[in-house]
MARVEXVEX-130227 format. One record per residue (C-alpha): residue number from 0; residue in three letters; chain; x, y, z. Coordinates in nm, 3 decimals, padded with zeros to 5 digits. Example, Ala and Ser with C-alpha at 12.3 -4.5 7.8 and 13.67 -1.06 7.14 Angstrom:
<pts>
> 0/Ala/A/01.230/-00.450/00.780
> 1/Ser/A/01.367/-00.106/00.714
</pts>
This chain:
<pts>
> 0/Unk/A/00.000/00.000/00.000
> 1/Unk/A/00.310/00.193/-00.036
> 2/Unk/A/00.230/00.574/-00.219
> 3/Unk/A/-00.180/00.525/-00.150
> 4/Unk/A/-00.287/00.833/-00.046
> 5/Unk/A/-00.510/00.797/00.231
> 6/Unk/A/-00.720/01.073/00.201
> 7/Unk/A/-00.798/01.008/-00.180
> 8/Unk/A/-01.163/00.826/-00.221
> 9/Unk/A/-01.154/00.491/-00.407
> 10/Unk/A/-01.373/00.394/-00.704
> 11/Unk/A/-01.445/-00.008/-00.673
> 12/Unk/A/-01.657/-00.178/-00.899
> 13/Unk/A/-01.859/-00.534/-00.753
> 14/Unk/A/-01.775/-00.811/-00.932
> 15/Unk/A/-01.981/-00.886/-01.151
> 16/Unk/A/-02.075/-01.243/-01.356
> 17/Unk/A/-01.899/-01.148/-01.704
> 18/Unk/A/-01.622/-01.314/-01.886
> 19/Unk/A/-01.278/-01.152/-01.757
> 20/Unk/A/-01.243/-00.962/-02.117
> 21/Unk/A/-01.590/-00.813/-02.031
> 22/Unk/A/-01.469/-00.757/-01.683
> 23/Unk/A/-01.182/-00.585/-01.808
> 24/Unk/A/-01.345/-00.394/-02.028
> 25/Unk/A/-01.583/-00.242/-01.698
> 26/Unk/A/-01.224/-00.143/-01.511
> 27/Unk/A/-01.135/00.043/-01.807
> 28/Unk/A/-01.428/00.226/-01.840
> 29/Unk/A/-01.419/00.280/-01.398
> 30/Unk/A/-01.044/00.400/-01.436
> 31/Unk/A/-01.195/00.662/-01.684
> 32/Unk/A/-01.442/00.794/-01.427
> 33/Unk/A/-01.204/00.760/-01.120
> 34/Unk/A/-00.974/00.990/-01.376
> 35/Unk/A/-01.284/01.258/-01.415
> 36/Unk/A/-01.313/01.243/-00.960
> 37/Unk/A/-00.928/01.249/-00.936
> 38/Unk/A/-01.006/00.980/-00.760
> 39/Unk/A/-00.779/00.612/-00.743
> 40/Unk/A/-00.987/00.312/-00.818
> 41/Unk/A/-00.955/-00.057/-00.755
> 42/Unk/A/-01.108/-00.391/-00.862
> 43/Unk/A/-01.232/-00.701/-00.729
> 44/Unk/A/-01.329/-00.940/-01.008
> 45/Unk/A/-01.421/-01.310/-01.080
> 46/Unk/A/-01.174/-01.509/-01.239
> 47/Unk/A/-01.505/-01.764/-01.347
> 48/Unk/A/-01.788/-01.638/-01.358
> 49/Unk/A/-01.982/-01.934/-01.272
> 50/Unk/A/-01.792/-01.946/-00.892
> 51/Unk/A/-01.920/-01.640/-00.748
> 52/Unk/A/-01.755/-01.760/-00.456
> 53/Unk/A/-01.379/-01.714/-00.581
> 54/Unk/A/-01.326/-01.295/-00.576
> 55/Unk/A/-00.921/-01.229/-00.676
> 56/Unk/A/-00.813/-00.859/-00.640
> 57/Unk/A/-00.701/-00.685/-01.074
> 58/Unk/A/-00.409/-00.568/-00.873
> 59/Unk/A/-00.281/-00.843/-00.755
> 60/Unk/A/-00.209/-01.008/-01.146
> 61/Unk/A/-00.132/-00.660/-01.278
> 62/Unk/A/00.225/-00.509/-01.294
> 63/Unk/A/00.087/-00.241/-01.090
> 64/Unk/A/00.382/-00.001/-01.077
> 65/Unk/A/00.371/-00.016/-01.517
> 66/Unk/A/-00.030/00.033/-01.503
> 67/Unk/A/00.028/00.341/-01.185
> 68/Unk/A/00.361/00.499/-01.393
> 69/Unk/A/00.113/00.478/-01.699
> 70/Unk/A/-00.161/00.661/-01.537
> 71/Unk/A/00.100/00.945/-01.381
> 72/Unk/A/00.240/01.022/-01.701
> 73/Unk/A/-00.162/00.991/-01.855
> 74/Unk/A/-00.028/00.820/-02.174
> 75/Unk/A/-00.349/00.788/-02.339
> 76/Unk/A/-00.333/01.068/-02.579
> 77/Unk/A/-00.041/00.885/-02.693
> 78/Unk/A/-00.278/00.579/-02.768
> 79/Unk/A/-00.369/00.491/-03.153
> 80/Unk/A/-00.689/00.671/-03.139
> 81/Unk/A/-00.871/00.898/-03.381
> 82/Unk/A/-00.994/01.144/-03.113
> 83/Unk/A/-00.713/01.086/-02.780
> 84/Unk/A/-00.879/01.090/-02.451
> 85/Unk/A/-00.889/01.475/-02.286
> 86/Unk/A/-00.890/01.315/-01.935
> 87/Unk/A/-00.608/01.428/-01.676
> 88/Unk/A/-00.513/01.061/-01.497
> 89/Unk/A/-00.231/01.187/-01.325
> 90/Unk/A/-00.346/01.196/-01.023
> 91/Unk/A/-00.532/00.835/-01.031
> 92/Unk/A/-00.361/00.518/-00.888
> 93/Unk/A/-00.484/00.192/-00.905
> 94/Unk/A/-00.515/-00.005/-00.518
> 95/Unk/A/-00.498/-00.274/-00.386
> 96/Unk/A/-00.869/-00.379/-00.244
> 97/Unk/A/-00.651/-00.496/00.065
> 98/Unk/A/-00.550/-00.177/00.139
> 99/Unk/A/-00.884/-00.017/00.171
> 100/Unk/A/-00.968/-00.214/00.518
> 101/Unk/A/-00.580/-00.174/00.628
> 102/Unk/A/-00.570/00.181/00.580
> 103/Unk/A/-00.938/00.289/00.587
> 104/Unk/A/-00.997/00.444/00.256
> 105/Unk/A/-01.346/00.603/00.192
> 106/Unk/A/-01.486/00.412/-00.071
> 107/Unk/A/-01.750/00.441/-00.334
> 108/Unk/A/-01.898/00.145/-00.502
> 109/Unk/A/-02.006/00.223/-00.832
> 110/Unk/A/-02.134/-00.040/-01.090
> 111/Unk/A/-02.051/00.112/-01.455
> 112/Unk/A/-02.124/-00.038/-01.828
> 113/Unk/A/-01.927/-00.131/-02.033
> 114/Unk/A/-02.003/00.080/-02.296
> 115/Unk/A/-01.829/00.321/-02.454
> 116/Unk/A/-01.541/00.108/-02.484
> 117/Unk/A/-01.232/00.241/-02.368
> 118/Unk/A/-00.989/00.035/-02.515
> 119/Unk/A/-00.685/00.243/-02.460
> 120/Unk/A/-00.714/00.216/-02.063
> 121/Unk/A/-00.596/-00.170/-02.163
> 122/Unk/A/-00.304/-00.032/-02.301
> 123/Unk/A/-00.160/-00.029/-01.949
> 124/Unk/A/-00.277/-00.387/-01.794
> 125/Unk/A/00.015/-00.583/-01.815
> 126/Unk/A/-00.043/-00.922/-01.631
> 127/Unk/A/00.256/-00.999/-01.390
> 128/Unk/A/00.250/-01.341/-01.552
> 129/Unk/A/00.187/-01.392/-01.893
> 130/Unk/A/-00.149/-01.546/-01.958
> 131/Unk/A/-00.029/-01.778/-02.249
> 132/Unk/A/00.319/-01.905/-02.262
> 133/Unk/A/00.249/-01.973/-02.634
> 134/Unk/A/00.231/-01.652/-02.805
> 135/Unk/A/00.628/-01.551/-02.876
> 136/Unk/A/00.736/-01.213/-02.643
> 137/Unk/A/00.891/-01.094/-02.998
> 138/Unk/A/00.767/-01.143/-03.331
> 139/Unk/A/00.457/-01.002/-03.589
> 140/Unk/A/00.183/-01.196/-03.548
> 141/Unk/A/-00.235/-01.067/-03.567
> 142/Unk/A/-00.438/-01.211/-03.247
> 143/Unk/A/-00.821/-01.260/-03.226
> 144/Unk/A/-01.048/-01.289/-02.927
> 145/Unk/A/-01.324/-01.531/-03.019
> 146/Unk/A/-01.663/-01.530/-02.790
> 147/Unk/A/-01.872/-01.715/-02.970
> 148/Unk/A/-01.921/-02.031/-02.715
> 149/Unk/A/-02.232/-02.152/-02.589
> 150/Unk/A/-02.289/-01.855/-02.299
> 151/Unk/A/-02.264/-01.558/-02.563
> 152/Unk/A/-02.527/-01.747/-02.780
> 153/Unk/A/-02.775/-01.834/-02.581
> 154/Unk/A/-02.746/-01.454/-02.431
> 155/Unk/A/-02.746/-01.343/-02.781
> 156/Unk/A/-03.056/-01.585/-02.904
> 157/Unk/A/-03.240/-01.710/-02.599
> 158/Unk/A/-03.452/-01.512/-02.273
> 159/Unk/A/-03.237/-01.397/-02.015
> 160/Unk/A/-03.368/-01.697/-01.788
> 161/Unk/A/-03.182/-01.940/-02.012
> 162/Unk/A/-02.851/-01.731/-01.981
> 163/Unk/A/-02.932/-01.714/-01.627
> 164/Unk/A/-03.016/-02.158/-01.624
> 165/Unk/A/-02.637/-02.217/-01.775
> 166/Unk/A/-02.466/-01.975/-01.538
> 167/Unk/A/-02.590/-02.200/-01.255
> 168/Unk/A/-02.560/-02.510/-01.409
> 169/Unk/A/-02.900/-02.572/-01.498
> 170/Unk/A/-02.856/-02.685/-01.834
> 171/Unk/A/-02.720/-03.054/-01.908
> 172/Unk/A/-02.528/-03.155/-02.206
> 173/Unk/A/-02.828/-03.289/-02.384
> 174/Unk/A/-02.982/-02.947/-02.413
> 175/Unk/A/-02.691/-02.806/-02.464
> 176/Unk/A/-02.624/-02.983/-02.779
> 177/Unk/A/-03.017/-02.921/-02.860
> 178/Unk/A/-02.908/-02.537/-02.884
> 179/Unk/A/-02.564/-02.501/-02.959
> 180/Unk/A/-02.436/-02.831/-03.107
> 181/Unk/A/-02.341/-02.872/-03.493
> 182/Unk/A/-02.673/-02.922/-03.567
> 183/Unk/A/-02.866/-02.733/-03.257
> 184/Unk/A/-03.137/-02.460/-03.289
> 185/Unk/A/-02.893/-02.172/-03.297
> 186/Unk/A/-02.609/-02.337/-03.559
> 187/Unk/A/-02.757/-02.138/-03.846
> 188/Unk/A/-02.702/-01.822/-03.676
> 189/Unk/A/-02.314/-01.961/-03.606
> 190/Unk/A/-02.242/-02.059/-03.945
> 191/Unk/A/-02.467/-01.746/-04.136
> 192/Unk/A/-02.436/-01.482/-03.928
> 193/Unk/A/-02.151/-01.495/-03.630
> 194/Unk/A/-01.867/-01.662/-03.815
> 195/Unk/A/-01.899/-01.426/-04.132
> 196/Unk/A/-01.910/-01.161/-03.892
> 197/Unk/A/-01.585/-01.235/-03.726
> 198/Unk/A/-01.462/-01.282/-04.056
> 199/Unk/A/-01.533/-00.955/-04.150
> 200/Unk/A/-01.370/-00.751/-03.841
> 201/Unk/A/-01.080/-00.975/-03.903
> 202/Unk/A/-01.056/-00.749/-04.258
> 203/Unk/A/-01.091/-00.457/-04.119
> 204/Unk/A/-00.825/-00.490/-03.870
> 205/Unk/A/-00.526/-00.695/-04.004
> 206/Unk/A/-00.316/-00.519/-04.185
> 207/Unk/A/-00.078/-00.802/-04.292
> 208/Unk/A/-00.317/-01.113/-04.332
> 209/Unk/A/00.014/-01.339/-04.406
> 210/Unk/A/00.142/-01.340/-04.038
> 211/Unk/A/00.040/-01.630/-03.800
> 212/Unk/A/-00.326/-01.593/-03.609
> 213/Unk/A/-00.327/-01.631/-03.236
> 214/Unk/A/-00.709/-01.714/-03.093
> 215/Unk/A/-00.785/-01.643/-02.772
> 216/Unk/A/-01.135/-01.842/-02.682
> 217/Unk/A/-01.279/-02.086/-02.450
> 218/Unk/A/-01.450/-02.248/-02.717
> 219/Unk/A/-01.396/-02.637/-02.704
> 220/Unk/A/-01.255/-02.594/-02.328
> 221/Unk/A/-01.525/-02.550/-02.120
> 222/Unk/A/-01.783/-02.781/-02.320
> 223/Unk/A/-01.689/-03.002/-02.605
> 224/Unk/A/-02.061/-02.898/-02.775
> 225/Unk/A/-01.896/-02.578/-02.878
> 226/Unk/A/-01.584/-02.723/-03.085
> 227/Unk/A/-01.708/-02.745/-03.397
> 228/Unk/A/-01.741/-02.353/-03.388
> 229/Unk/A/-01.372/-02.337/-03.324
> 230/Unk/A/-01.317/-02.594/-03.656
> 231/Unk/A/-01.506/-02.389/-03.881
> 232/Unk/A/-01.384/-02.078/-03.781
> 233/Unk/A/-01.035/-02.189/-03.801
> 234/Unk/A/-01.099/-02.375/-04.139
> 235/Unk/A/-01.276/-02.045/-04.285
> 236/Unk/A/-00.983/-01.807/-04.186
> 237/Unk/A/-00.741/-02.038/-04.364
> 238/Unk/A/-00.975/-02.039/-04.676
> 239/Unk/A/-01.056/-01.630/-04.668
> 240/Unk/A/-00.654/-01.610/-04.692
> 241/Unk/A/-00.688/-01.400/-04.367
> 242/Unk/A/-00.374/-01.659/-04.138
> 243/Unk/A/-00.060/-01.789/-04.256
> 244/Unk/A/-00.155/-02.036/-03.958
> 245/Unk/A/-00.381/-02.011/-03.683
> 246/Unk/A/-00.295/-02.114/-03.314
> 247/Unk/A/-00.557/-02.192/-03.038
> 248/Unk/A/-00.436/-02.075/-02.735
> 249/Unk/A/-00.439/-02.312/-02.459
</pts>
C-alpha cells in the first residue's frame, strides 16, 4: 500500500458475472471515471464467472507499478486513437482492495457499463505473468479474441432466464447440444451470421493477413458442444486467406 494516499476516495466496482475480457473492459471504463473524480480506483473481479464464490483482487495479477507509472504520465493521448482521450489521470492510482480495510480508505462502489469502450485504458494492464506461454514475447503476429461459445449465444438468441439456467448449471449436455451443437437450434445463426461476422472484423483490422493468427477463446474448453465452432472458424480463416496459420491458445 506503499504511495496510497489515504485521504484520496476509491472507485471499486462489484464483481460482476462477465467473462474476464468483459470484466476488463468495466475497469477500463471505472479507471476513466475515477480519472474525471481524481479519484484512485480498484477492482475485485471473478476469475469464473460461474464461482461467485472465488473474488481475486485486478491488482494483484497486474504489474501495478507499469499500469500506476502509466496513469502518472496519462499516456493515453499517446494511444492509436482517432480522437485521444482529454482526461487528466495523473493523479489516479490503481489499489490494492486490501489496502482499503488496512488503511481505511473512503470508498465508493459504483457499478458502470461497459459501454463506450475504452480500449486504450488496456493499453496499461500488463499481467505480472503472462497469460499464455504460447504466443512468442517478440515477433509479428495478428491475435483474435473469439466469444462465440455456448454462454454468448444463448445470451445473444435465448430469454435472459436461459442465460441465467447455464450460469448455474442448470442446463445438461443434452440441451446443450439441442441449442448449440453442430446441428442445434442456434447453428444457423453460427455458421450465417456470427462466423462471417468475425470474418469480417478480421478485414478490417489486419493489416498483414500473411502473419500467424493467435485465438484467444474458450470455445472447445469449457464444453466439447462448442468445438465445432472453433473448426469452422479456423478452417474459414485459412480459406478467406486471412492466417498464414492459426494457433488456439491453450
Amino acid at each position: 500500500c506503499d504511495g496510497v494516499e489515504p485521504n484520496r476516495t476509491v472507485l471499486m466496482q462489484l464483481p460482476q458475472a462477465y467473462g474476464i475480457t468483459n470484466q476488463l473492459l468495466l475497469f477500463a471504463n471505472l479507471v476513466k471515471r475515477a480519472c474525471a473524480g481524481k479519484a484512485n480506483v480498484a477492482a475485485p473481479f471473478l476469475p469464473d464467472m460461474r464461482n461467485a464464490g472465488v473474488v481475486a483482487d485486478l491488482a494483484e495479477l497486474l504489474d501495478i507499478n507499469f499500469a500506476n507509472d502509466a496513469l502518472a504520465a496519462n499516456r493515453f493521448s499517446q494511444m492509436c486513437l482517432d480522437t485521444p482521450s482529454d482526461l487528466d489521470c495523473r493523479e489516479t492510482r490503481i489499489v490494492p482492495v486490501r489496502c482499503i480495510q488496512e488503511m481505511g480508505l473512503q470508498t465508493q462502489v459504483m457499478q458502470v457499463t461497459m459501454f463506450p469502450k475504452n480500449f486504450e485504458v488496456l493499453s496499461i494492464l500488463n499481467f505480472n505473468e503472462p497469460p499464455f506461454a504460447d504466443v512468442p514475447a517478440r515477433g509479428t503476429y495478428n491475435a483474435a479474441h473469439v466469444n462465440l461459445d455456448a454462454d454468448w449465444l444463448i445470451w445473444m438468441c435465448k430469454p435472459a432466464e436461459f442465460w441465467v439456467r447455464w450460469k448455474d448449471n442448470g442446463i445438461d449436455q443434452e440441451q446443450m447440444n439441442s441449442l448449440v451443437g453442430p446441428e442445434g437450434e442456434h447453428a444457423d445463426f453460427v455458421r450465417d451470421i456470427a462466423i462471417p461476422a468475425v470474418l469480417d472484423a478480421m478485414k478490417l483490422a489486419f493489416m498483414d493477413y500473411n502473419l500467424p493468427l493467435y485465438v484467444c477463446t474458450s470455445l472447445g474448453k469449457v464444453s466439447n458442444v462448442t468445438r465445432w465452432i472453433l473448426t469452422e472458424l479456423t478452417q474459414a480463416v485459412l480459406q478467406e486467406g486471412l492466417a498464414l496459420k492459426v494457433v488456439v491458445l491453450p
